[in-house]
C-alpha positions as CSV (number, residue, x, y, z in Angstrom):
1,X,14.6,-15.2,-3.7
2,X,15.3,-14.3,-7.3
3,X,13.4,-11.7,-8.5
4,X,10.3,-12.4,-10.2
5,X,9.3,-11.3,-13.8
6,X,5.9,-9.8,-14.7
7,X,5.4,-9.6,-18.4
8,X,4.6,-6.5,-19.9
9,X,0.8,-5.8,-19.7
10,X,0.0,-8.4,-17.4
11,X,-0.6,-9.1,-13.8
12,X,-0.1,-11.5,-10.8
13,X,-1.3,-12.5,-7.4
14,X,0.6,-14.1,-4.4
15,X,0.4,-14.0,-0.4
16,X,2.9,-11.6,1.3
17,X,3.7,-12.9,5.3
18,X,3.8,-10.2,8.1
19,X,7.1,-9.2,8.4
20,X,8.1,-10.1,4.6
21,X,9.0,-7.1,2.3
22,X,7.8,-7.1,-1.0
23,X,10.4,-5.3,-3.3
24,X,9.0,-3.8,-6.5
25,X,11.9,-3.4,-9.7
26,X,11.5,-0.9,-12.5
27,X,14.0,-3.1,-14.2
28,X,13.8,-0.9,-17.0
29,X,13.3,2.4,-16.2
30,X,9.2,4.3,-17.1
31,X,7.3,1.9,-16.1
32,X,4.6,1.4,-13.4
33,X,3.0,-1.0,-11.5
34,X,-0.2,-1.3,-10.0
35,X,0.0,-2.5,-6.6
36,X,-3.3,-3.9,-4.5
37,X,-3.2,-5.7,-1.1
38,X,-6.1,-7.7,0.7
39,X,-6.1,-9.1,3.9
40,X,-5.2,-12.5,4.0
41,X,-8.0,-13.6,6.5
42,X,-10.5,-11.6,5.4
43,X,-10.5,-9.8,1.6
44,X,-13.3,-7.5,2.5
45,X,-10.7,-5.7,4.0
46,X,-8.2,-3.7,1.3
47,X,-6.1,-1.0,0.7
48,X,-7.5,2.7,1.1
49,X,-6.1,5.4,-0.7
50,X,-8.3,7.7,1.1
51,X,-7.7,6.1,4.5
52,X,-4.4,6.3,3.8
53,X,-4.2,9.9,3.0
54,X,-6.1,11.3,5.7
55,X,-3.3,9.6,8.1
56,X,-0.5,10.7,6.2
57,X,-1.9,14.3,5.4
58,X,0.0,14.2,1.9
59,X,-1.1,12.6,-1.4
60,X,3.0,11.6,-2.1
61,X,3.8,9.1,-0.2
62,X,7.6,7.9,0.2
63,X,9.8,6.1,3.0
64,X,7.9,6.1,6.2
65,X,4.7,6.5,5.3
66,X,1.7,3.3,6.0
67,X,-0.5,2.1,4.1
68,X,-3.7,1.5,5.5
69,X,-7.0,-0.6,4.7
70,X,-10.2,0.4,4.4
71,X,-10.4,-0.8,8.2
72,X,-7.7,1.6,9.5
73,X,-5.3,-0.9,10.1
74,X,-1.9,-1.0,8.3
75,X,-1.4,-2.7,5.8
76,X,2.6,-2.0,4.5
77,X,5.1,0.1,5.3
78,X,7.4,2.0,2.8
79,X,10.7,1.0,4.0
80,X,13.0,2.4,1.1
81,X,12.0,4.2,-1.8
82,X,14.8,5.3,-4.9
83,X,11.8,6.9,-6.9
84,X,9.9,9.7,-4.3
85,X,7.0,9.8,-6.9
86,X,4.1,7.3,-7.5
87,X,0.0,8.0,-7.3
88,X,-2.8,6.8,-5.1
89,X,-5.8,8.5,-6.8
90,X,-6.3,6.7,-10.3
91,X,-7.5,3.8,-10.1
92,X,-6.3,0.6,-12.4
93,X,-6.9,1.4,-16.2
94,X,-9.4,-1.2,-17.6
95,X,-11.2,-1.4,-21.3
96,X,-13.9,1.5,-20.4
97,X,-10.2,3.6,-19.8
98,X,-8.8,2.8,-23.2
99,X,-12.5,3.5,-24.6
100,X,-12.1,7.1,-23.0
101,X,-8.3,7.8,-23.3
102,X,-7.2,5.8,-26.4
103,X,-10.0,5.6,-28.5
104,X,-7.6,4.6,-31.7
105,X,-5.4,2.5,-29.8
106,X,-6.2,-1.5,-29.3
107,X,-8.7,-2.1,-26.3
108,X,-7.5,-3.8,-23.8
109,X,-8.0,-5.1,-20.4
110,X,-5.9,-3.5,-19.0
111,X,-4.2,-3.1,-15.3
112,X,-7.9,-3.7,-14.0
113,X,-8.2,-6.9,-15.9
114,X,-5.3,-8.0,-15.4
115,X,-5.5,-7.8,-11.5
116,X,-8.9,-9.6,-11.8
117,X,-8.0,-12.3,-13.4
118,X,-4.9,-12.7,-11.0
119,X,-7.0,-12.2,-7.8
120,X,-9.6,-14.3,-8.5
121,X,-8.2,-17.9,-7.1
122,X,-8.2,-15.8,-4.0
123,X,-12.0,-14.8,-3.9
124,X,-11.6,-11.4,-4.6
125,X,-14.2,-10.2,-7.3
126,X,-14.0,-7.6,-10.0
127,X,-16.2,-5.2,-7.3
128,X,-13.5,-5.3,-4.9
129,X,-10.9,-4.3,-6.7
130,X,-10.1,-0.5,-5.2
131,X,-7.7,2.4,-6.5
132,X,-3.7,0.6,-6.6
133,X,-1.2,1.9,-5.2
134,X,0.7,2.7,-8.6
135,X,4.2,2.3,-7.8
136,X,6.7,4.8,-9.8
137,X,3.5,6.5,-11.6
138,X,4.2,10.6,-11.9
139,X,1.1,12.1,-11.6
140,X,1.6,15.8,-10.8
141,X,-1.0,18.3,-9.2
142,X,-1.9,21.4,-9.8
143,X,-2.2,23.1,-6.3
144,X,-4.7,26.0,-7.1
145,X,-6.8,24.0,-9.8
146,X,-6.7,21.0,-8.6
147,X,-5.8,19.5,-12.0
148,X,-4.0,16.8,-12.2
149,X,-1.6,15.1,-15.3
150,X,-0.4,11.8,-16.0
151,X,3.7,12.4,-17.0
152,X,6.5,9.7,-17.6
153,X,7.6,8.0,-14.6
154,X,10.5,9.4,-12.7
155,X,12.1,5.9,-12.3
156,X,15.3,4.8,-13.8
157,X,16.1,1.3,-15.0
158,X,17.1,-0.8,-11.4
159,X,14.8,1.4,-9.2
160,X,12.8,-0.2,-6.6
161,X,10.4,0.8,-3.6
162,X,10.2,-1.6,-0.8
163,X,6.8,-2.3,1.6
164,X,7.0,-4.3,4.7
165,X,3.7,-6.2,5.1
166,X,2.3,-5.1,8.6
167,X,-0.3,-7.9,8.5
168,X,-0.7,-11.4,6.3
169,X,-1.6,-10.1,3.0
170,X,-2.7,-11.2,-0.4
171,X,-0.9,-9.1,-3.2
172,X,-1.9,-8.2,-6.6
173,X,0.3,-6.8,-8.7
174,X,0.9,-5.8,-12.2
175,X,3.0,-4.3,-15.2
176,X,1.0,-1.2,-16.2
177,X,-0.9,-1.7,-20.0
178,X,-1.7,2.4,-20.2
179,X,0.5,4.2,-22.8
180,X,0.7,7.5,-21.1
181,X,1.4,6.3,-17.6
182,X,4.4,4.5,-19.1
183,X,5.7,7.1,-21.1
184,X,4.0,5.7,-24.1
185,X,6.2,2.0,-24.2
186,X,5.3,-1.2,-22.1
187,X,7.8,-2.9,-20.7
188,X,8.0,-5.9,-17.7
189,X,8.3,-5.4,-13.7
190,X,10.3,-7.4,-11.6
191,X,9.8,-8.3,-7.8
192,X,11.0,-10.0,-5.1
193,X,10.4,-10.9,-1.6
194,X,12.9,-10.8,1.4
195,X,12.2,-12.3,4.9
C-alpha cells in the first residue's frame, strides 16, 4: 500500500493482521511517533514496556527484539530498524504534560489525546492507554544517576522501523505534539503496511 500520512500533532487507529508489518516513516527527519498496540480480541490486553524489558534485559530496543503485552505474549517484532534509538519509559504527552513542561506554550492534547480519541471506536478508554512505544524518540540515560533527558531524535528524513504483528492487533499511532521530543518543530509521520 501507499504509505499513509499522519498530520502533524495528530493520531490514528487501524487493525494490523498477524503476519502484516507495520512500517513506521520519519518522512522528515526529528520526529516521533507514539506507537500503542491492543489485542484485537481482547483490548485488556496491551503493550508492556515493563514486560517487555524484563525479557529483553535492555531499555533500547532495535532489530530482534519482541514486544510483549501485559500478558507475556508477543505482540511485534522489530524486523528492521534504520534509527537504533527510540524510548519505552515516557508515556504519551497529554495537557497535564504541557501544564508541567511548557507552561508558556499553547496546551494541548497532546500524543495522549490524540491516541484517545483514535482508539476509542475500538473500545479502548482513556484508562487503558499504557506507556507507547515512541518510535525514533532519543531519550538518553544516565547510567550511575539514573537521569534521564529528552534530546532530538536521531532519525533522518526517509527513516523507518518495521514491526511484524505476532498476533491480530489494533494499532494506535501518532505524530508526536511535544516540542522537545521533536527537536522543538512538528512535523507529519508516514506509514504503511506490507503483507
Amino acid at each position: 500500500m501507499e504509505p499513509q500520512v499522519i498530520p502533524e500533532r495528530s493520531g490514528t487507529a487501524f487493525k494490523l493482521k498477524k503476519g502484516q508489518t507495520l512500517i513506521v516513516i520519519d518522512p522528515k527527519g526529528e520526529q516521533v511517533a507514539d506507537l500503542l498496540a491492543f489485542n484485537a480480541d481482547d483490548i485488556d490486553e496491551v503493550i508492556s514496556s515493563g514486560r517487555t524489558f524484563d525479557y529483553a534485559e535492555r531499555i533500547y530496543l532495535s532489530t530482534g527484539n519482541k514486544l510483549y503485552s501485559n500478558r507475556s505474549n508477543v505482540m511485534l517484532e522489530i524486523v528492521e530498524d534504520m534509527v537504533g534509538r527510540h524510548d519505552f519509559l515516557l508515556t504519551p504527552c497529554s495537557v497535564d504534560t504541557f501544564d508541567h513542561f511548557y507552561p508558556d506554550l499553547p496546551r494541548h492534547r497532546g500524543c495522549f489525546g490524540n491516541l484517545a480519541e483514535a482508539l476509542a471506536p475500538y473500545g479502548v478508554t482513556p484508562a487503558q492507554i499504557p506507556t507507547a512505544f515512541n518510535c525514533f524518540m532519543n531519550v538518553p540515560i544516565d547510567g550511575e544517576t539514573g537521569e534521564l533527558k529528552v534530546l532530538p531524535p536521531i532519525s533522518k528524513a526517509g527513516d523507518h522501523i518495521a514491526l511484524r504483528a505476532e498476533m491480530d492487533l489494533i494499532i494506535g499511532l501518532t505524530a508526536c505534539s511535544a516540542p522537545d521530543s521533536n527537536g522543538g518543530t512538528f512535523k507529519p509521520i508516514h506509514y504503511r503496511i506490507e503483507a
